[in-house]
N, CA, C and O of each residue as an XYZ file, in Angstrom:
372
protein
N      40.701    -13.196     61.379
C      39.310    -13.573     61.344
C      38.568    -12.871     60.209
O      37.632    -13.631     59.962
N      38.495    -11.856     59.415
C      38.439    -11.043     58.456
C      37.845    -11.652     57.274
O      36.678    -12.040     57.212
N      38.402    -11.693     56.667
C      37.681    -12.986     55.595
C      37.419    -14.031     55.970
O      36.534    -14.340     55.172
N      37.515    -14.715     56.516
C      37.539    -16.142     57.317
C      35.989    -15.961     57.278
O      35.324    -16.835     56.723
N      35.304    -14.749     57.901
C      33.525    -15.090     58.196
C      32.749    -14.745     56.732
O      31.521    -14.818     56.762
N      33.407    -14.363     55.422
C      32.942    -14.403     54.432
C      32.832    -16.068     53.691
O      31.911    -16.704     53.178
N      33.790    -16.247     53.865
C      34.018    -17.791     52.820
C      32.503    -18.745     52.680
O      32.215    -19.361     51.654
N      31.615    -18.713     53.956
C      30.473    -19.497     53.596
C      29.373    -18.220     52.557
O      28.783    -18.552     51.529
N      29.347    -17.233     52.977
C      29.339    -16.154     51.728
C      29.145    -16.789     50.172
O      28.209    -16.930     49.385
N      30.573    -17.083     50.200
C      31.429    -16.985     48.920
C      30.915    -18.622     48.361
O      30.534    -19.001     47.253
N      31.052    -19.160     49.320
C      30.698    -20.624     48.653
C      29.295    -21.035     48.277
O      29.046    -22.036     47.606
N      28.307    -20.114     48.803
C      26.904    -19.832     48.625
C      26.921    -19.321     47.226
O      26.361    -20.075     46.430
N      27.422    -18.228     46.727
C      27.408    -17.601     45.442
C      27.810    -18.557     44.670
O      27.139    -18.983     43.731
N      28.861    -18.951     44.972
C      29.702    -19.891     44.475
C      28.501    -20.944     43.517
O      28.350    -21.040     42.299
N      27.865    -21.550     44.534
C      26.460    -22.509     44.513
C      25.319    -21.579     43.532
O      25.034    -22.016     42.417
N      24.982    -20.872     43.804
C      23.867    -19.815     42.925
C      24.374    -19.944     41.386
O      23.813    -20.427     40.403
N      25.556    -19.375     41.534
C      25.659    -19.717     39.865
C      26.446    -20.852     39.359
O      27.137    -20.557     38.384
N      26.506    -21.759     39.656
C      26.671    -23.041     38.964
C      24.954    -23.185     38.817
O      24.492    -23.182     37.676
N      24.031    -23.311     39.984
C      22.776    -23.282     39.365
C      22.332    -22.667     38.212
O      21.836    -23.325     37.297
N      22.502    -21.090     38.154
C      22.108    -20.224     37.489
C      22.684    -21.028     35.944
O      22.029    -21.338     34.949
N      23.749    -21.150     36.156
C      24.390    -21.696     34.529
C      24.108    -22.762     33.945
O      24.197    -22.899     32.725
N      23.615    -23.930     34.991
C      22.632    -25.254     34.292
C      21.618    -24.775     33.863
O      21.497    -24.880     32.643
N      20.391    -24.012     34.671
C      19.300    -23.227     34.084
C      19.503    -22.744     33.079
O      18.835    -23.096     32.107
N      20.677    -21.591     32.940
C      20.620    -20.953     31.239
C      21.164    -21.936     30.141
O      20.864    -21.588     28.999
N      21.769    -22.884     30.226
C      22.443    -24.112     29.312
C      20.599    -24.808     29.122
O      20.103    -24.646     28.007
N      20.105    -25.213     29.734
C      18.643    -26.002     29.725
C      17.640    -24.811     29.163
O      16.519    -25.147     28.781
N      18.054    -23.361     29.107
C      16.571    -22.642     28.378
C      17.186    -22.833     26.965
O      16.498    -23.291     26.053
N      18.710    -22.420     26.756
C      19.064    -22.479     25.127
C      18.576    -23.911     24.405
O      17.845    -24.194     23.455
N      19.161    -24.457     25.110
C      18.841    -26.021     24.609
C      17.009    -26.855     24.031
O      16.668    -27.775     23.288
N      16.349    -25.896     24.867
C      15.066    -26.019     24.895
C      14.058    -25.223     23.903
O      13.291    -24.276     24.075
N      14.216    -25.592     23.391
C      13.867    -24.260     22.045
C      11.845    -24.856     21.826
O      11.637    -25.883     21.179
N      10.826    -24.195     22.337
C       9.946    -24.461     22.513
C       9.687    -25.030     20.939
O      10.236    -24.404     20.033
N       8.817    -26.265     20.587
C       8.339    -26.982     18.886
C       7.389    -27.331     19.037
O       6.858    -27.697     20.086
N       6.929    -27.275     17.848
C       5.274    -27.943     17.508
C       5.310    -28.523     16.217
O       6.040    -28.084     15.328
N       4.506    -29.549     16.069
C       4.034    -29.028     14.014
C       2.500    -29.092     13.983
O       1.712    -29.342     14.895
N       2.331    -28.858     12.949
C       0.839    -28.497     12.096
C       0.748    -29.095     10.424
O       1.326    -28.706      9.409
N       0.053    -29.875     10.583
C       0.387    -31.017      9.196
C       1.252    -30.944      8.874
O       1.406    -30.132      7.962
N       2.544    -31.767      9.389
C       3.504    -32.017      9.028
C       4.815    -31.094      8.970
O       5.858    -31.636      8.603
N       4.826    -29.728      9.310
C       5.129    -28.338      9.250
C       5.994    -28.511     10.979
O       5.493    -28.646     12.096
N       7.111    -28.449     10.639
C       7.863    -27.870     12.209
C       7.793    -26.768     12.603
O       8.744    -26.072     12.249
N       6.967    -26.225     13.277
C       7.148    -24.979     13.949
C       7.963    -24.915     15.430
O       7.866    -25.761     16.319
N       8.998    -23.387     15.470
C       9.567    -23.190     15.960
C       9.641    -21.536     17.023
O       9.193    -20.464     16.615
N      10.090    -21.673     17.938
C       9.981    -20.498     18.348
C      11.283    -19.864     18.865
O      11.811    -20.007     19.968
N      11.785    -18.924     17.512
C      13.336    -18.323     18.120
C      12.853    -16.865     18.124
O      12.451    -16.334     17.089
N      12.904    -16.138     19.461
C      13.028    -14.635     19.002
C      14.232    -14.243     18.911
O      15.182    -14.289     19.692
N      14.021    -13.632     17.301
C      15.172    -13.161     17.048
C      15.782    -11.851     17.641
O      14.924    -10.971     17.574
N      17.079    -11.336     18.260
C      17.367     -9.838     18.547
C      17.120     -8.729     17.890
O      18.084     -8.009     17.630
N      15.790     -8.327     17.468
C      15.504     -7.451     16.434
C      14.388     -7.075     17.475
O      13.956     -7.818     18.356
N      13.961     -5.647     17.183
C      12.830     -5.173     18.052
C      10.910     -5.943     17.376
O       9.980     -6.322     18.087
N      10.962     -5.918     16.346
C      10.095     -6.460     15.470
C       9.718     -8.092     16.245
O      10.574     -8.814     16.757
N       8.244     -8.404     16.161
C       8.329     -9.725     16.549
C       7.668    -10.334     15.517
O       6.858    -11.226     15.769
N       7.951     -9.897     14.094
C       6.905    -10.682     13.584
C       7.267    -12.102     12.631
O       6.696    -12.753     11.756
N       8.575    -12.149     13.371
C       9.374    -13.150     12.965
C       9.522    -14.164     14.074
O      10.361    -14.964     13.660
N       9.162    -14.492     15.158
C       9.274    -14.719     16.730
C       8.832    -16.333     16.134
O       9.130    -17.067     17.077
N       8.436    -16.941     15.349
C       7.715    -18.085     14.943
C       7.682    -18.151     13.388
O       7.420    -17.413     12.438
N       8.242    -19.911     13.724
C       8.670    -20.128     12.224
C       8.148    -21.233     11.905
O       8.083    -21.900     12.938
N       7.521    -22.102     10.588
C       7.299    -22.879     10.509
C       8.160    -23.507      8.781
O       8.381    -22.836      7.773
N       8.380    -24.596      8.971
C       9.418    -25.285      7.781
C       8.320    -26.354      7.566
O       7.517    -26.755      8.408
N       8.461    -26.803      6.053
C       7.720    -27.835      5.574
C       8.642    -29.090      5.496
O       9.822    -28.739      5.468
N       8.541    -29.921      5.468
C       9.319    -31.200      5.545
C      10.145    -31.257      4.494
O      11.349    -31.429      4.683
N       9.525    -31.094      2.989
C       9.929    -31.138      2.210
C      11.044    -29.289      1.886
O      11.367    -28.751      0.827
N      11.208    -29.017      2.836
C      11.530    -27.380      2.597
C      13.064    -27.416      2.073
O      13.905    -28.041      2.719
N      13.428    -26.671      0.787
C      14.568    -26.901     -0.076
C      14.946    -25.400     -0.086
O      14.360    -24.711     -0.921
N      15.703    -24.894      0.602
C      16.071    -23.682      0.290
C      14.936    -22.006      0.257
O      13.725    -22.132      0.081
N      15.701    -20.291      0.490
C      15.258    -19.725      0.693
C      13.724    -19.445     -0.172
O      12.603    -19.128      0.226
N      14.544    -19.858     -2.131
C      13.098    -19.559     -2.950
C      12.062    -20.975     -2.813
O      11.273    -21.159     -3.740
N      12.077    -21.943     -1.678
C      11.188    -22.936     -1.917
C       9.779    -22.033     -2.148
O       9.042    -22.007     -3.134
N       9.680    -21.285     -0.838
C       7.844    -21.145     -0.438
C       7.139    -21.659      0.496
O       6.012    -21.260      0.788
N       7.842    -22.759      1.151
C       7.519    -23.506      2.437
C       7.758    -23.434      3.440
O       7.551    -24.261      4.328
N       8.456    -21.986      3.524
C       8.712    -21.041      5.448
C       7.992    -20.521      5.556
O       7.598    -19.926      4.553
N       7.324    -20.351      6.727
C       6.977    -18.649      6.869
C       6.780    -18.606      8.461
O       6.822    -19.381      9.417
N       6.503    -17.041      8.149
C       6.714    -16.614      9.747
C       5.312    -16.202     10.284
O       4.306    -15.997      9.604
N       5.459    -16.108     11.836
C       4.935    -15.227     12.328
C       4.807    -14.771     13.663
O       5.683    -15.149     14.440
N       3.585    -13.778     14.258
C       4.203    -12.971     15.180
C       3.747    -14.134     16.720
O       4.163    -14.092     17.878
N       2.885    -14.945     16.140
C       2.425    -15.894     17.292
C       2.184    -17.217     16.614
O       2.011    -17.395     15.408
N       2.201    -18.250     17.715
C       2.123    -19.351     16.695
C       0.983    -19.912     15.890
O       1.127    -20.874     15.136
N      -0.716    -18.969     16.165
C      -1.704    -19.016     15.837
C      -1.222    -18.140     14.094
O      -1.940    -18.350     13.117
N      -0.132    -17.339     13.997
C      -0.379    -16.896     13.255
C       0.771    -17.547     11.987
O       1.093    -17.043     10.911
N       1.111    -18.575     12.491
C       2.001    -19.208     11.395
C       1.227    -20.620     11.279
O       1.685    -21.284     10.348
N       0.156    -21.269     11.987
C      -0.615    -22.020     12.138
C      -1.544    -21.575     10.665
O      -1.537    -22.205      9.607
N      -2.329    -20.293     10.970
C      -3.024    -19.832      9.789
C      -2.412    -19.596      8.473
O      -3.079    -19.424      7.453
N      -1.087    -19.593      8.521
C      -0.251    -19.087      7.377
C       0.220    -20.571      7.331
O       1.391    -20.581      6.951
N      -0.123    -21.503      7.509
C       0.493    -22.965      7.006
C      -1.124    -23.501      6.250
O      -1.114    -24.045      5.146
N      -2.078    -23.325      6.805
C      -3.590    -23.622      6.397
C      -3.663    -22.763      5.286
O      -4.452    -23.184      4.439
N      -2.981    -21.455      4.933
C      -3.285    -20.764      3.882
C      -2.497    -21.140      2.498
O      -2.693    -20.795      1.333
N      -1.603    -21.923      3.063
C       0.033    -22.398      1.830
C      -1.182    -23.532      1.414
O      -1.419    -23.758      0.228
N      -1.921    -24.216      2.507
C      -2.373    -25.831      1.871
C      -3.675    -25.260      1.272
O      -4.366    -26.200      0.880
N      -4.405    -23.786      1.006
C      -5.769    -23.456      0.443
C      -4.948    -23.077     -1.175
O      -5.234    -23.478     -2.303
N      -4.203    -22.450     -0.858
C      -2.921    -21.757     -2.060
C      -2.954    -22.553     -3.161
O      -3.252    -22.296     -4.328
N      -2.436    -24.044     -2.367
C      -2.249    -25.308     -3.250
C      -3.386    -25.558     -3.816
O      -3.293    -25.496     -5.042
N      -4.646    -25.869     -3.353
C      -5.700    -26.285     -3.946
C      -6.041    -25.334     -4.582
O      -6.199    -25.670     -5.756
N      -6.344    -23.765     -4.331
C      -6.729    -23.201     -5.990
C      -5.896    -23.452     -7.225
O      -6.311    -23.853     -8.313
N      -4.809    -23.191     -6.930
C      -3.553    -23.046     -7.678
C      -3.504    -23.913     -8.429
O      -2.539    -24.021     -9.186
């Protein structure tokens, strides 16, 4: 009888993480997005203690590291303002 009264136990856990593992497959997969004229913003925190990279935004036209059309920041208000500042940039410039 010994193990015998564990097994519904076991098949319970059993159940928890097959849940648990659809949940973590559905947060990776889910990668929170936005854009802002035309601008994909993204939200990966990266494993670094620093967050001021936590939010990214790409320009459509974005060609590589020396384009000029990434940038980061620590919230998405603040890569929002740093996409409004690339399109003020342009017009003095």
């Amino acid at each position: 009888m010994g193990l015998a009264i564990l097994a519904p136990v076991w098949r319970s856990i059993a159940e928890i993480k097959q849940r648990l593992s659809k949940l973590e497959g559905q947060l990776r997969t889910e990668t929170p997005r936005d854009d802002h004229r035309g601008w994909q913003i993204e939200h990966n925190s990266p494993p670094i203690p620093c967050r001021d990279f936590d939010w990214t935004a790409t320009h459509p036209d974005f060609d590589g590291p020396e384009d000029g059309r990434q940038v980061w920041g620590r919230t998405i208000n603040d890569v929002v303002a740093a996409i409004n500042g690339w399109y003020e940039d342009q017009d003095n410039g």
